[in-house]
N, C-alpha and C positions, 0 to 999 in steps of 0.2 A: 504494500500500500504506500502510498504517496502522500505529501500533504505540504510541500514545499515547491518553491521552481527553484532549477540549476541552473546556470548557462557555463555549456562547457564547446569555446571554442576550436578546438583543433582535434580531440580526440573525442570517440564517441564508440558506445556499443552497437550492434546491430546484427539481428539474427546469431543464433547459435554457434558454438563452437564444432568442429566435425573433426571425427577419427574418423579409421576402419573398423569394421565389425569382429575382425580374424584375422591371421599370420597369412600372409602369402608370399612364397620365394619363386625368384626368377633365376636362372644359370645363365652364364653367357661367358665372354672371354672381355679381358682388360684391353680397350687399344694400345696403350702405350705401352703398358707390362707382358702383353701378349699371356697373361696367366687366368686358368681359367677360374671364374668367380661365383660364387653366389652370394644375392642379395634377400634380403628376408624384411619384407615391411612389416611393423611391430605395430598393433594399436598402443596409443600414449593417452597418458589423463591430460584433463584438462589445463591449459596454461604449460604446455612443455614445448609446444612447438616443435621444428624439425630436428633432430640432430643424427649424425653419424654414432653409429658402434662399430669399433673395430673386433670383432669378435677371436680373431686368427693371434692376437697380440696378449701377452699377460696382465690382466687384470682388466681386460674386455674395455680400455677407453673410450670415453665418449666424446664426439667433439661436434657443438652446439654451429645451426647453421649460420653464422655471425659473420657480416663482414671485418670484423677488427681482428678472425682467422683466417685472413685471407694474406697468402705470402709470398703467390706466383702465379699468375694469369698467360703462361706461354701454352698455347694451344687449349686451354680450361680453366676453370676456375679451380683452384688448387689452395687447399686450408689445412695448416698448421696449429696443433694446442700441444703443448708440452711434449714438440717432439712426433706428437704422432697426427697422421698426413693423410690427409681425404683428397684425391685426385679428379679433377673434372666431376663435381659436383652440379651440373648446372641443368642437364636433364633430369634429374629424380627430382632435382627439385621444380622446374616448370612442370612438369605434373601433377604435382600436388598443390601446386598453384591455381592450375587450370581447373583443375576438378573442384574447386575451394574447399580441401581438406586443410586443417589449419595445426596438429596434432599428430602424429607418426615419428617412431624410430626406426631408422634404419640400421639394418645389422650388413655386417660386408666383412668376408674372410681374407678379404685384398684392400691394396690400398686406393684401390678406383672401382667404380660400380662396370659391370659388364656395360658395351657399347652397345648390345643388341643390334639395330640396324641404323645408330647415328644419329636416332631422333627421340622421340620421347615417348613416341606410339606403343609400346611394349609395358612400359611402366605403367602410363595409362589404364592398358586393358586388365595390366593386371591389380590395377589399386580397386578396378568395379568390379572386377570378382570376388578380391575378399569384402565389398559390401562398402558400403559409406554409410553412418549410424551420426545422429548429432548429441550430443553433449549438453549436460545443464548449466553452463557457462556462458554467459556471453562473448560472441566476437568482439575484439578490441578492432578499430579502424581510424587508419591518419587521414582526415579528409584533408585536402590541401585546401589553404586561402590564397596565399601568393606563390608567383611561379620562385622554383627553385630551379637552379642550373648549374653546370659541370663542365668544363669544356678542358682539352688536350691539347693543350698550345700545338705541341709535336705533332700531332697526327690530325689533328682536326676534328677530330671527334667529338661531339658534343652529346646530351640529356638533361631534357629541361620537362619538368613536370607543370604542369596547371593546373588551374581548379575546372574539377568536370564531376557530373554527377554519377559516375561508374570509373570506374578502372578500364583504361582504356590505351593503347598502345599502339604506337605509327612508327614504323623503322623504314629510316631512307638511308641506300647502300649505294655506294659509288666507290666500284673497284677498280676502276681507271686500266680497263680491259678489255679488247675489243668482244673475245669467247662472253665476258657474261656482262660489262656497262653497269648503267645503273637499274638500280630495282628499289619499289616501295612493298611495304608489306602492313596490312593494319588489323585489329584485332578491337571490333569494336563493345565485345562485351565478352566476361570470360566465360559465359558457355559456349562459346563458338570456338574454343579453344582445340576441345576433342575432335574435332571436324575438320577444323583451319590450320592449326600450327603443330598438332602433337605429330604428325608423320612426318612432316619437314627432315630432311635426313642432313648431317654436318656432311661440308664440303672441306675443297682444298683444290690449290693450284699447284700446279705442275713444278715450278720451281720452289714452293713450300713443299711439297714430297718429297721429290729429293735432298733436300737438307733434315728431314725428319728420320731419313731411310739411311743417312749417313752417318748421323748421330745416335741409330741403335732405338731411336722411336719406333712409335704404333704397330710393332710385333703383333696386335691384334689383329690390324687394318683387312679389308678384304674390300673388293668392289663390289660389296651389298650391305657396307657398315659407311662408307664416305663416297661424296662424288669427287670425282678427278676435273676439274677443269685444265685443260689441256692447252697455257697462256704459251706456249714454247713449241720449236720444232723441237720433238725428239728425235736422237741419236739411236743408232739400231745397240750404242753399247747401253744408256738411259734405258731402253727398251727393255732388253734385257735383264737387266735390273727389276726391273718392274715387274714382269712376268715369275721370277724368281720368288719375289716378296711376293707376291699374288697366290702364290703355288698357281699358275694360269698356263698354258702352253703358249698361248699366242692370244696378244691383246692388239686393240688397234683405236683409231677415234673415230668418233660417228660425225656426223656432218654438224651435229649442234656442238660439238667441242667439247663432251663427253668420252674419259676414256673407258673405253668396251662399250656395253651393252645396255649400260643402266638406264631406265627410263624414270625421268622425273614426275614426281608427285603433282607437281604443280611448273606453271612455267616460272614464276619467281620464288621458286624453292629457297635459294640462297638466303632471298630476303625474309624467308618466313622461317628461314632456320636464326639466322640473327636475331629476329621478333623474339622467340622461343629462349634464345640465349638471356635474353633482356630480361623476360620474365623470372628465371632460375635466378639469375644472379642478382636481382633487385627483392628478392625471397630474402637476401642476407640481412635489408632493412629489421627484419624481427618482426613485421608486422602487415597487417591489408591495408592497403593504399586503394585512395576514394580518388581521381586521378589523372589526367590524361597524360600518359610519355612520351614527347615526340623524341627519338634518337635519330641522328645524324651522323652514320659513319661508325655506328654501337662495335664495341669489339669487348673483349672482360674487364680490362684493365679500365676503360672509363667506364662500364658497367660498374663495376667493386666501387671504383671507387665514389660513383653518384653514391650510391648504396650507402658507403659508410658518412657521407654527408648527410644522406639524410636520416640515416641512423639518429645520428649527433642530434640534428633539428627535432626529431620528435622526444628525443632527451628532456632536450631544454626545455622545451614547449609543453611537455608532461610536468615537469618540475614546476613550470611558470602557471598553469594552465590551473588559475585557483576557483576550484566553482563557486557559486553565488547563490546564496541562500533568504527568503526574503523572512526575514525575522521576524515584522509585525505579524505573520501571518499564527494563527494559535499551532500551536507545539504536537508534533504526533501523542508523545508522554509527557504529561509536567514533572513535576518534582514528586507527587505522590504516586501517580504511577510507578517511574522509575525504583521508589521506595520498594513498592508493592513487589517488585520482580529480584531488585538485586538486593543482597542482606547487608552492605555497607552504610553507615549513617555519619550524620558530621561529627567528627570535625575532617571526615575521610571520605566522605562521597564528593566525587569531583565533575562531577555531573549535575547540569541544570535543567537540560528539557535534552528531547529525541527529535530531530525534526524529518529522518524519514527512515524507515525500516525494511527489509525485503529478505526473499530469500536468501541474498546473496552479498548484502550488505547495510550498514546503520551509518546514520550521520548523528550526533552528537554536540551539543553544549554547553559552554560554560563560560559563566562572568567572571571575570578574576579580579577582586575588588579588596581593598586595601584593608578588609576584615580578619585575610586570610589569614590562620595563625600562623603559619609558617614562616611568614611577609618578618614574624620578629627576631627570628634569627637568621635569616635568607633574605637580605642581607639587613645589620640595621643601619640607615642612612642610605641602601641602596637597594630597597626591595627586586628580587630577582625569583618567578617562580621556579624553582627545583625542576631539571631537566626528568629525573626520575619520577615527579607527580606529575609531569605532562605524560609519561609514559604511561602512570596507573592509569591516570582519565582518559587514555586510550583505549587502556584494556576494561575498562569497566563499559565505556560503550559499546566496547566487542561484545562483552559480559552480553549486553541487552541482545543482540544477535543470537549465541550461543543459548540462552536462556529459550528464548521463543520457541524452542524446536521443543520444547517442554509442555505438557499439559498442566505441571505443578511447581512454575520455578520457583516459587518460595518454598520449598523442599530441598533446592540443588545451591551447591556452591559452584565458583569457577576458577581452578586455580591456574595459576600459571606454569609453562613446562619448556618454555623456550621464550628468550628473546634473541632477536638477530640483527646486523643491518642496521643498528639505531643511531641517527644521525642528527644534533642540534643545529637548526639554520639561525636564527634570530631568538634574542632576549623575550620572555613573556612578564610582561610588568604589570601594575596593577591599572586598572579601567580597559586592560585587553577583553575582546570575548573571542573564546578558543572553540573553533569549529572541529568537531572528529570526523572522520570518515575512517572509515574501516568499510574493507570487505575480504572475501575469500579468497582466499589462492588456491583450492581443494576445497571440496564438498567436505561437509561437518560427517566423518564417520567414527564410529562408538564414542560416540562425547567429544572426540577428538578434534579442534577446530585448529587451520592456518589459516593468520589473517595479513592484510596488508596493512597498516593504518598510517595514516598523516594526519598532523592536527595543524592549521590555519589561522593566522592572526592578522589584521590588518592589512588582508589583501596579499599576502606570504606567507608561504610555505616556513614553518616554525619546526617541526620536528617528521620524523618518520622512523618506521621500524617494522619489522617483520616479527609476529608474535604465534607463539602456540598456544593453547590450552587448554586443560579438560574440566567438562562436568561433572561432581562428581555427586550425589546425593548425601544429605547429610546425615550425620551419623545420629 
């Protein structure tokens, strides 16, 4: 129930969070490692988001899909956490983009996912067989207000987001080629994704082959996992080479500048394979982007690195983004209420009124006025409220959360069993009023509550922390 307005600018919930319903694994081979792999999609709880398992490694690492692990972008997106290296992550993740799965772990007994056929299509089919199930969580979403932008002095490359009413993405490619020119490719909603971008298969020119092939790369490769564009005469000794790494007896190029046989998906495949890259690697943000991306010349490296720009920006903007609460309005619980539920009384209830509750989170109350006893030794000549009471008055409006799921909380205590994360921003002095908000990180299971909470003062953020705690009934 409701009983107050917020305004929250930049970040906002919207529809559910989605796993999979069940485990399902795919086998394939590593392009670059030539080794053969299996991948194992994991359903995950709520609020985990994407990450790697290295399963093949001791002590099964995990490494979170985050652009500030990102270490090397030559030929893929490639993420590093203490050591251990997730290669060309950029199709498992545009799939699970595409499909708006928001929750999956990936398990992988190598350090790169199978290439299957170069695009994303395989992942895809297999993330709707083990099922897509939604979650009692809301979706977290960065709706843009202002255009953000990225650009690559070096190369040209640019990614500029704007405000648009969906997630939406335009990739203009100009390979200064005669075999492939330019191409656009556009994706105007992501259900069109399974249809439009997931088969798009990764390419490669002729002289990028060869220096992959000479460097002991894409051991994987075959000509039904990448397209050849074929920018060069070849050499009958180049050829041969080719055929060799191919296992092929005899290759040759088709009139469209294709080498062998392969028939494209689309005629601007290229460009719908880059679209595809943009999605994966804009995944590292952490979060669903409300959106429109026009890239210019996208490759990973200015992919990543938008990413972690805009990582940053919804940082900040989460941090800054203080909701607003109309106080005249009368209080979900007054002060008797609140009595009625939590067994605290003053000189220690630090809690004024409730002014909104739900399954999933409470906002909370409090006038901090120069009565306060503590105000006498904290400090005297410089009253300063106790960083440790903004934390109780945290956890006591959690309290009220945690309580509710009761038919008799005046029976139940709520102790505490963790704090985490607790961070002072600003002084809390006397004529402040201190707004709580709390909510879940994880559903409340056997009494068991993780919360997130922040408390608010003067239009800033004052404190924050990560809390646990159980209900336990009283003895």
């Amino acid at each position: 129930m409701k009983n107050s307005k917020k305004r929250l600018t930049v970040i906002t919930t919207t529809n559910k969070q989605r796993t999979i319903a069940k485990e399902v694994t795919l086998t394939g081979v590593g392009l670059h490692t030539g080794e053969d792999v299996t991948l194992k999609f994991v359903p995950a709880p709520e609020n985990h988001g994407y990450a790697f398992k290295r399963v093949d490694l001791e002590g099964e690492p995990t490494i979170e899909a985050d652009a500030n692990y990102v270490v090397n972008t030559q030929r893929g997106t490639n993420l590093e956490k203490r050591g251990v290296r997730i290669q060309t992550s950029e199709h498992v993740l545009a799939a699970l983009v595409g499909l708006e799965i928001d929750n999956v772990l990936i398990e992988l007994n190598s350090p790169e996912p199978p290439i299957m056929d170069g695009s994303s299509k395989f992942f895809v089919e297999a993330l709707e067989e083990a099922g897509i199930v939604e979650q009692e969580a809301e979706r977290e979403e960065y709706i843009v207000k202002d255009v953000i932008s990225y650009k690559d002095d070096a190369t040209g490359s640019e990614i500029t987001i704007i405000p648009s009413d969906t997630y939406q993405i335009t990739a203009m490619v100009d390979f200064g080629t005669k075999v492939l020119g330019t191409q656009n490719a556009y994706l105007q909603k992501l259900s069109d994704f399974k249809t439009e971008i997931a088969d798009a298969r990764t390419f490669s020119f002729l002289h990028e082959l060869e220096a992959l092939l000479e460097h002991g790369l894409i051991k994987g490769g075959d000509l039904n996992n990448a397209i050849v564009y074929v920018d060069k005469e070849i050499s009958p000794e180049t050829m041969h080479k080719l055929e060799k790494a191919f296992n092929k007896k005899k290759l040759s190029v088709k009139p469209n500048g294709i080498l062998d046989n392969l028939t494209l998906h689309h005629p601007n495949e290229a460009a719908r394979h880059k679209l595809l890259d943009v999605i994966g690697d804009l995944a590292l943000a952490g979060i669903r982007i409300r959106g429109k991306v026009i890239a210019n010349k996208p490759g990973h490296f200015v992919n990543t690195q938008f990413a972690k720009k805009l990582a940053k920006i919804i940082k900040m903007e989460k941090r800054n983004n203080i909701p607003k609460y109309d106080l005249s309005q009368p209080p979900l619980m007054d002060i008797h209420q609140i009595m009625a539920m939590l067994p605290h009384r003053p000189p220690f209830l630090l809690i004024d009124r409730i002014l909104e509750l739900s399954d999933t989170h409470v906002v909370g109350m409090k006038n901090v006025t120069m009565n306060e006893p503590f105000f006498v030794g904290h400090f005297p000549g410089a009253p300063v409220m106790p960083g440790v009471l903004q934390v109780e008055a945290m956890a006591q409006t959690g309290g009220i959360l945690v309580l509710s799921t009761v038919p008799d909380p005046e029976n139940y205590l709520t102790l505490f069993m963790k704090i985490d994360k607790v961070k002072f921003k600003q002084k809390v002095l006397p004529g402040d009023t201190l707004i709580f908000h709390c909510s879940l990180i994880t559903p409340i299971r056997r009494g068991i509550c993780h919360m997130q909470a922040y408390a608010y003062a003067n239009d800033k953020l004052v404190c924050e922390a990560e809390m646990m705690a159980q209900i336990v009934k009283k003895s």
